[in-house]
Backbone atoms as SQL, in Angstrom:
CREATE TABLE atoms (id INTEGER PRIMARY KEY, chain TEXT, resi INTEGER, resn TEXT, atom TEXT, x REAL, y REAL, z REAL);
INSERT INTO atoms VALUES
  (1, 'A', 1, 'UNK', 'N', 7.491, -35.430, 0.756),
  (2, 'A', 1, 'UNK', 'CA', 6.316, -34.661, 1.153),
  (3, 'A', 1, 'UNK', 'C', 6.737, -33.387, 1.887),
  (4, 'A', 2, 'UNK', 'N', 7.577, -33.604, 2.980),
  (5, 'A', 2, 'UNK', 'CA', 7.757, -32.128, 3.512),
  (6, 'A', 2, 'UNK', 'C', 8.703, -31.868, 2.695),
  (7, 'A', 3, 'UNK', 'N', 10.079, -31.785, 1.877),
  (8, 'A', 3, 'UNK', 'CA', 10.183, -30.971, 1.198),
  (9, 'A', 3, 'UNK', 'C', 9.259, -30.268, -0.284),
  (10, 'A', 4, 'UNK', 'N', 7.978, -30.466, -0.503),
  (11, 'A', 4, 'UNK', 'CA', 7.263, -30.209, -1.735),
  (12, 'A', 4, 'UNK', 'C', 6.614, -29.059, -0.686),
  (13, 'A', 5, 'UNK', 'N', 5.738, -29.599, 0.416),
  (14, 'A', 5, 'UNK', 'CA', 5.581, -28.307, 1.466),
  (15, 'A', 5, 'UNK', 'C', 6.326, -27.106, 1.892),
  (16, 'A', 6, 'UNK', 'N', 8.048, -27.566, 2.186),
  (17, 'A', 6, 'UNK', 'CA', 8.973, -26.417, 2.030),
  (18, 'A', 6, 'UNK', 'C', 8.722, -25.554, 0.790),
  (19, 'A', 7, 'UNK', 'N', 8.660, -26.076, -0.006),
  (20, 'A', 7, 'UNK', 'CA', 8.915, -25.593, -1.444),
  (21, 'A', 7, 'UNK', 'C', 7.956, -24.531, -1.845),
  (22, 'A', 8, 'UNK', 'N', 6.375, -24.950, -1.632),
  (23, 'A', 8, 'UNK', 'CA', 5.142, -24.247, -1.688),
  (24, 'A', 8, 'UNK', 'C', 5.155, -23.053, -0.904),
  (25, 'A', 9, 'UNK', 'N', 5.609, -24.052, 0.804),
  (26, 'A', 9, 'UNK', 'CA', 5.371, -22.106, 1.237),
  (27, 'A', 9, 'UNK', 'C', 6.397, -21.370, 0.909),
  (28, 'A', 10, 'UNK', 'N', 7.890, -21.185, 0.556),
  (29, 'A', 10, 'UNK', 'CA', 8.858, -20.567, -0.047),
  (30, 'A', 10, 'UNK', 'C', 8.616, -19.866, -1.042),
  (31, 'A', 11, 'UNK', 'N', 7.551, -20.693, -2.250),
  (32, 'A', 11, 'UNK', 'CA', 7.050, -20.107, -3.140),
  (33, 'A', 11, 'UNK', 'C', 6.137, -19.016, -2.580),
  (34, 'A', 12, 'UNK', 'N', 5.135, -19.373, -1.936),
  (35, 'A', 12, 'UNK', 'CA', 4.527, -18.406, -1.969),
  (36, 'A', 12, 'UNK', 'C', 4.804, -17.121, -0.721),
  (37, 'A', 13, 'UNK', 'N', 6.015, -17.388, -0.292),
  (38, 'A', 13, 'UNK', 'CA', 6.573, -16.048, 0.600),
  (39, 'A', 13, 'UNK', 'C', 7.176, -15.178, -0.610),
  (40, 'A', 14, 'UNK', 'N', 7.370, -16.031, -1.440),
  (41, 'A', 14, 'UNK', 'CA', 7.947, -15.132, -2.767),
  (42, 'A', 14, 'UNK', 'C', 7.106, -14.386, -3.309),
  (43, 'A', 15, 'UNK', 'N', 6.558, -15.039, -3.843),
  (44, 'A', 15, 'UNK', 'CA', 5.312, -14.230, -4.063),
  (45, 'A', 15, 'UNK', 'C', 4.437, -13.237, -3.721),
  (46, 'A', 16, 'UNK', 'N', 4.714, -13.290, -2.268),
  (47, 'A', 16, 'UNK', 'CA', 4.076, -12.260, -1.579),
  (48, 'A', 16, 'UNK', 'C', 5.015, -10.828, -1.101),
  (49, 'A', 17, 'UNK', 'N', 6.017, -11.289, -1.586),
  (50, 'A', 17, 'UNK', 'CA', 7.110, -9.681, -1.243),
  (51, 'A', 17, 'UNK', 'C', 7.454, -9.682, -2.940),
  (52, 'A', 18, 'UNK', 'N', 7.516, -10.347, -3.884),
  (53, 'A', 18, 'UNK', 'CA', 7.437, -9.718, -5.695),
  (54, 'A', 18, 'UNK', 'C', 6.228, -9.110, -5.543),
  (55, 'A', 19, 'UNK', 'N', 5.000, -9.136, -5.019),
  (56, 'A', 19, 'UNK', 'CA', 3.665, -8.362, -5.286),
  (57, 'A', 19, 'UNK', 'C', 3.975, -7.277, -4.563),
  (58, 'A', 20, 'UNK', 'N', 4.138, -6.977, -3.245),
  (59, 'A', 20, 'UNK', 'CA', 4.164, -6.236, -2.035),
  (60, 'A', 20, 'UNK', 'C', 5.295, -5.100, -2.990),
  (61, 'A', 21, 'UNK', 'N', 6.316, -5.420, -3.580),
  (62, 'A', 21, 'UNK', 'CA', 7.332, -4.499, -4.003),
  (63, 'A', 21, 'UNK', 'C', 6.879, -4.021, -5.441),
  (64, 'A', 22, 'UNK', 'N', 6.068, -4.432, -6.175),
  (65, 'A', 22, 'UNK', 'CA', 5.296, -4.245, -7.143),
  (66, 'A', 22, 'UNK', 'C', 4.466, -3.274, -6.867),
  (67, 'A', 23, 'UNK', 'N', 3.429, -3.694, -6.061),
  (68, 'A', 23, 'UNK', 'CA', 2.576, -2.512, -5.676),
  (69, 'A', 23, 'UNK', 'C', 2.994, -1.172, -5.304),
  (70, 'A', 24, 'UNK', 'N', 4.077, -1.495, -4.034),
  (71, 'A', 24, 'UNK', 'CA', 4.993, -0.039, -4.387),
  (72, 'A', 24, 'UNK', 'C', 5.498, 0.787, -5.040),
  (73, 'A', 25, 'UNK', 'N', 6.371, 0.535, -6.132),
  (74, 'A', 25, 'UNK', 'CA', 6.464, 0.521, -7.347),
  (75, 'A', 25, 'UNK', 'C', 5.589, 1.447, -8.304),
  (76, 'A', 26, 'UNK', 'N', 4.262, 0.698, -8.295),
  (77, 'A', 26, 'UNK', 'CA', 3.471, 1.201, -8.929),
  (78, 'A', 26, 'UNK', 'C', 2.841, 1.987, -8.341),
  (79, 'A', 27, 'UNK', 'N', 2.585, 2.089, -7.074),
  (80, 'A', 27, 'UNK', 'CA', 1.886, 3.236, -6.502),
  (81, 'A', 27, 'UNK', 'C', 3.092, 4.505, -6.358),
  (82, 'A', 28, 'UNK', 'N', 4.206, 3.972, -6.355),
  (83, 'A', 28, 'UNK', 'CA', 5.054, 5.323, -6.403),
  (84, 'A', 28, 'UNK', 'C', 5.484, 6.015, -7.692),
  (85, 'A', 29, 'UNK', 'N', 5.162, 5.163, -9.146),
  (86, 'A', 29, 'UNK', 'CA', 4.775, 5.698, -10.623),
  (87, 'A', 29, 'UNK', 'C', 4.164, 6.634, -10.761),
  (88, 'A', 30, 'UNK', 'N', 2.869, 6.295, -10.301),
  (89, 'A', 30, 'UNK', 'CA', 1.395, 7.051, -10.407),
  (90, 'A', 30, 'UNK', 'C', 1.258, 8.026, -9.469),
  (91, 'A', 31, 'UNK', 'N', 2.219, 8.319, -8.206),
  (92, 'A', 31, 'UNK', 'CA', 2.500, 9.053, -7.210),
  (93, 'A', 31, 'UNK', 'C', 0.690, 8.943, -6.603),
  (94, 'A', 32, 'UNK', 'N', 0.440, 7.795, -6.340),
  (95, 'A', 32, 'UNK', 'CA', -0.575, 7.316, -5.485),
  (96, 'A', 32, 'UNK', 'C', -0.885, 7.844, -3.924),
  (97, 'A', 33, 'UNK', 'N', 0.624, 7.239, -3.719),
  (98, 'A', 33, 'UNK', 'CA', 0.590, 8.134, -1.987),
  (99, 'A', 33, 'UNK', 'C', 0.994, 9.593, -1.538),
  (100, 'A', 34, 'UNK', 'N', 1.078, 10.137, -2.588),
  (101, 'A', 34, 'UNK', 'CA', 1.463, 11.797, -2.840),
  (102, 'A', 34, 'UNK', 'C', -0.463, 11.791, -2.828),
  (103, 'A', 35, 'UNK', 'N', -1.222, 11.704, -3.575),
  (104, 'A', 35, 'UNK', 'CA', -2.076, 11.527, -3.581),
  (105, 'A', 35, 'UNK', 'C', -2.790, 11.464, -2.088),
  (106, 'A', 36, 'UNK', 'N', -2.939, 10.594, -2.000),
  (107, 'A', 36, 'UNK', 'CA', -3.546, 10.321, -0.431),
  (108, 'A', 36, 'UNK', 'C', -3.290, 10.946, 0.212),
  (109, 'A', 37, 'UNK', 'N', -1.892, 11.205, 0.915),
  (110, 'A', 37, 'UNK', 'CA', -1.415, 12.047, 1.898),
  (111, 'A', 37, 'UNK', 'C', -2.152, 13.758, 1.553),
  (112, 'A', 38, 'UNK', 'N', -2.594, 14.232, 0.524),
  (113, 'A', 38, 'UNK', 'CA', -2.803, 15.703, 0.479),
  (114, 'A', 38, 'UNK', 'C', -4.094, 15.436, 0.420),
  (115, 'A', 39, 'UNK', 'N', -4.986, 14.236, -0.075),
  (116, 'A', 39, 'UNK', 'CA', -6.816, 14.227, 0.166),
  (117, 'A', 39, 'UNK', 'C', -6.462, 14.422, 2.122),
  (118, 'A', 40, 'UNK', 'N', -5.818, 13.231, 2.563),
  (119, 'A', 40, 'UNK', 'CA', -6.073, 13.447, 4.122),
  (120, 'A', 40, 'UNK', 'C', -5.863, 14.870, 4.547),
  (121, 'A', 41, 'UNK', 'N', -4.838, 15.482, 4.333),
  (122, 'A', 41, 'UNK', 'CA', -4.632, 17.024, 4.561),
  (123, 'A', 41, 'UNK', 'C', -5.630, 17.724, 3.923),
  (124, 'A', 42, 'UNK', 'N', -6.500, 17.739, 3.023),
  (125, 'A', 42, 'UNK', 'CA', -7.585, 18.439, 2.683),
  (126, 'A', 42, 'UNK', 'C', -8.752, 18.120, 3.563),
  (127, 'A', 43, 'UNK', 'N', -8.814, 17.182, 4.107),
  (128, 'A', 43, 'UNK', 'CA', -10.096, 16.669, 4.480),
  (129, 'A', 43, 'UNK', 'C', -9.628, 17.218, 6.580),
  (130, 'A', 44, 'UNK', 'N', -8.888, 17.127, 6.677),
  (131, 'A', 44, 'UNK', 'CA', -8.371, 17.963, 8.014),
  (132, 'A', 44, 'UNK', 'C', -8.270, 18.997, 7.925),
  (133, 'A', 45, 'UNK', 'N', -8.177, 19.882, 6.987),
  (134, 'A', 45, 'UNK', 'CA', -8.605, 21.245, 6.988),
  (135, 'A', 45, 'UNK', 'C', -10.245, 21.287, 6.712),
  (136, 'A', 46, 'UNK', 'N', -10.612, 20.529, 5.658),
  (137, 'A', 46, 'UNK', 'CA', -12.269, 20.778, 5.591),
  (138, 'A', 46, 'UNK', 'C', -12.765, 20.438, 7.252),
  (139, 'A', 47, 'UNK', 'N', -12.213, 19.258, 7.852),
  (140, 'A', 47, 'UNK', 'CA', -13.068, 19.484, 9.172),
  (141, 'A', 47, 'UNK', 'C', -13.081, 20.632, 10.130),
  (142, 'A', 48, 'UNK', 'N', -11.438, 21.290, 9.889),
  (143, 'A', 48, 'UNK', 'CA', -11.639, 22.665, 11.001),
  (144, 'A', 48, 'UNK', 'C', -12.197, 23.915, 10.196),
  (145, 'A', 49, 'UNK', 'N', -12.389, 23.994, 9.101),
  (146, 'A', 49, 'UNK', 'CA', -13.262, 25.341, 8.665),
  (147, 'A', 49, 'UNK', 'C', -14.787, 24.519, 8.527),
  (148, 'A', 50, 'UNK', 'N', -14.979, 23.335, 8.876),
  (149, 'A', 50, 'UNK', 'CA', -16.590, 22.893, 9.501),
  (150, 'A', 50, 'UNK', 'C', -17.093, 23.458, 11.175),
  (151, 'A', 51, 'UNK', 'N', -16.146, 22.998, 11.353),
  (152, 'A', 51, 'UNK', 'CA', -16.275, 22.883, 13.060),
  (153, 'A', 51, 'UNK', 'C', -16.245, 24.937, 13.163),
  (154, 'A', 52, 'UNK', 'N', -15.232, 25.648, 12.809),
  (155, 'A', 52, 'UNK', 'CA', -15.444, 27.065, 12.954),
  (156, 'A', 52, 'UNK', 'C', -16.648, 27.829, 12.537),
  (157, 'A', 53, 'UNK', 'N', -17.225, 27.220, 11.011),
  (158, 'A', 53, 'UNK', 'CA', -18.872, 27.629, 11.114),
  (159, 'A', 53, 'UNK', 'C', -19.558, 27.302, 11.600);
Protein backbone atom coordinates (compact mmCIF):
# COMPACT_ATOMS: atom_id res chain seq x y z
CA UNK A 1 0.00 0.00 0.00
CA UNK A 2 2.47 2.71 0.77
CA UNK A 3 4.66 1.83 -1.88
CA UNK A 4 1.57 2.06 -4.73
CA UNK A 5 1.07 5.64 -2.83
CA UNK A 6 4.89 6.37 -3.37
CA UNK A 7 4.42 5.48 -6.79
CA UNK A 8 1.17 7.70 -7.56
CA UNK A 9 2.49 10.74 -6.08
CA UNK A 10 5.97 10.30 -8.05
CA UNK A 11 3.82 9.85 -10.92
CA UNK A 12 2.10 12.61 -10.66
CA UNK A 13 5.14 15.08 -9.65
CA UNK A 14 6.07 13.85 -13.06
CA UNK A 15 3.59 14.86 -14.56
CA UNK A 16 3.40 18.03 -13.34
CA UNK A 17 7.02 19.34 -14.40
CA UNK A 18 6.51 17.16 -18.26
CA UNK A 19 3.38 19.69 -18.47
CA UNK A 20 5.01 22.78 -16.70
CA UNK A 21 8.12 22.29 -19.35
CA UNK A 22 5.69 21.72 -22.15
CA UNK A 23 3.85 24.71 -21.66
CA UNK A 24 7.03 26.56 -21.82
CA UNK A 25 8.04 25.20 -24.71
CA UNK A 26 5.10 26.00 -26.34
CA UNK A 27 4.59 29.31 -25.18
CA UNK A 28 8.16 30.06 -26.21
CA UNK A 29 7.23 28.53 -30.06
CA UNK A 30 4.44 30.84 -30.44
CA UNK A 31 6.60 33.61 -28.68
CA UNK A 32 3.54 33.95 -26.24
CA UNK A 33 5.50 35.85 -23.63
CA UNK A 34 7.15 38.22 -26.20
CA UNK A 35 3.60 38.80 -26.61
CA UNK A 36 2.46 39.71 -23.24
CA UNK A 37 5.36 41.52 -22.12
CA UNK A 38 4.77 44.35 -25.11
CA UNK A 39 0.52 44.28 -24.55
CA UNK A 40 1.73 45.20 -20.74
CA UNK A 41 4.13 47.90 -22.16
CA UNK A 42 1.38 49.17 -24.41
CA UNK A 43 -1.15 49.34 -21.90
CA UNK A 44 1.48 51.47 -19.51
CA UNK A 45 1.95 53.79 -22.01
CA UNK A 46 -1.90 53.95 -22.90
CA UNK A 47 -2.35 54.78 -19.12
CA UNK A 48 0.19 57.79 -19.14
CA UNK A 49 -1.05 59.46 -22.44
CA UNK A 50 -4.71 58.89 -20.42
CA UNK A 51 -3.76 60.41 -17.32
CA UNK A 52 -1.87 63.56 -19.50
CA UNK A 53 -5.30 64.29 -21.28
Amino acid sequence: MNDMMFSAIAGLVALVIIFLICRELICWYWKINEAVDLLREIHKELKILNKTN
